[in-house]
C-alpha positions in Angstrom: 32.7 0.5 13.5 33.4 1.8 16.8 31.9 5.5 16.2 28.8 5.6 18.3 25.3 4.9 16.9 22.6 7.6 17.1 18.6 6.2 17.3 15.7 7.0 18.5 14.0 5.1 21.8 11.5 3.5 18.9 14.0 2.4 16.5 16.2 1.4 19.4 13.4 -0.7 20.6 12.7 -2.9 17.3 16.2 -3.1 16.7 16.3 -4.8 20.5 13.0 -6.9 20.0 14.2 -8.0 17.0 17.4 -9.4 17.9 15.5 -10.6 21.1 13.4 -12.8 18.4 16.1 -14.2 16.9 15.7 -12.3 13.5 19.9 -12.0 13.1 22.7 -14.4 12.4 24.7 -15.3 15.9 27.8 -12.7 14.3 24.8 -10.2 13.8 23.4 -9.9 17.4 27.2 -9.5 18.9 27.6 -6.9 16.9 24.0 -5.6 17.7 24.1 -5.5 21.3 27.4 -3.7 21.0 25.9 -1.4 19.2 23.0 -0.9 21.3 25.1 -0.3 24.7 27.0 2.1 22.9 23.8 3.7 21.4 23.3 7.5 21.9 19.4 7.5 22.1 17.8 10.8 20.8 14.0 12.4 20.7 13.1 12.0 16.2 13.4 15.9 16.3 17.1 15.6 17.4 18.1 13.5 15.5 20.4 14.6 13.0 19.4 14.6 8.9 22.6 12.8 8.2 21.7 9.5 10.2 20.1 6.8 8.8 16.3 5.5 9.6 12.8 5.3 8.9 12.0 7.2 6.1 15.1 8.4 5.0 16.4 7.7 1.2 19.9 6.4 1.6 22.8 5.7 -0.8 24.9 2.9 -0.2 28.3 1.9 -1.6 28.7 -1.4 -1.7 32.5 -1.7 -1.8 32.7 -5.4 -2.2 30.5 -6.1 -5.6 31.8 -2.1 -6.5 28.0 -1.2 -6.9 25.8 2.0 -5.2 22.7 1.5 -4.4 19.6 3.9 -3.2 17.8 2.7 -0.6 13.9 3.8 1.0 13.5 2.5 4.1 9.9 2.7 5.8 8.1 1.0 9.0 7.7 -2.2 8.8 4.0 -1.8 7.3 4.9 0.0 4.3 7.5 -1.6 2.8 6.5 -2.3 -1.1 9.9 -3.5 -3.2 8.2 -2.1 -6.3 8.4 1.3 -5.0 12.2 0.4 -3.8 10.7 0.6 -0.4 12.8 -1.5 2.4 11.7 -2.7 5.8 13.5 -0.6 8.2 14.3 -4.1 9.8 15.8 -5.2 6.3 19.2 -7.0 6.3 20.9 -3.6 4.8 18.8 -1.0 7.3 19.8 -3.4 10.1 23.4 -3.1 9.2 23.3 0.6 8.5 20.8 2.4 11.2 21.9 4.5 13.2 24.7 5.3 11.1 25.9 8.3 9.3 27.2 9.8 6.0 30.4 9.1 5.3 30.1 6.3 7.8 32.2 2.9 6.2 30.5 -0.3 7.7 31.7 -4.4 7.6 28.5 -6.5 8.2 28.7 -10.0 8.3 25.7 -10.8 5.6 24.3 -14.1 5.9 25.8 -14.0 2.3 28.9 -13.1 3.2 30.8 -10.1 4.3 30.3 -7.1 2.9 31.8 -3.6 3.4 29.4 -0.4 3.2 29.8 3.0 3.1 26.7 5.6 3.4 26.9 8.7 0.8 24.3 10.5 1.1 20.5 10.4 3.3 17.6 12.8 3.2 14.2 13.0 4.0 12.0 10.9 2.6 8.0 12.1 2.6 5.1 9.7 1.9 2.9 10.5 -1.2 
């Protein structure tokens, strides 16, 4: 986990407010704020298609239960789990912003510790 994190100032700034608020496990903050001192903070047009964030469709490996798993994460606002449609302030987007494909991640869940690994993220367009 030490490759560098790429966000934008916005996503950056919820990710800050909400470990400000107290949103996170203790373990999950540490690891936060490492994160976000570390962050490379980019304008949305720079920021590259392979990096994980609002409206993006990401696939996750989950190598600890052996499972993938497609992911839609959306603003806050617009999360529906019918439409598979996570909070970009979800446990798993928390864990994964910022990140990119090929990108293996351990994340102290408040389950348990789980190791992730990104496949594949595009676009994803409102209908």
């Amino acid at each position: 986990m030490s490759d560098q994190v790429i966000l934008t100032t916005g996503i950056y700034d919820m990710i800050k407010d909400h470990v400000r608020r107290k949103k996170v496990t203790q373990q999950e903050e540490e690891l936060l704020l490492e994160e976000l001192r570390g962050a490379k903070q980019v304008r949305r047009r720079e920021l590259p298609n392979d990096v994980v964030t609002v409206n993006r469709r990401v696939k996750i490996m989950d190598h600890t239960a052996n499972k993938e798993e497609e992911y839609i994460f959306v603003s806050t606002d617009k999360k529906n789990n019918k439409k598979r449609k996570s909070s970009i302030l979800s446990d798993v987007a928390v864990a994964t912003v910022g990140r990119k494909v090929g990108d293996l991640i351990t994340w102290p869940f408040r389950n348990g510790e789980k190791k992730l690994e990104i496949l594949h993220v595009e676009e994803f367009h409102q209908a």
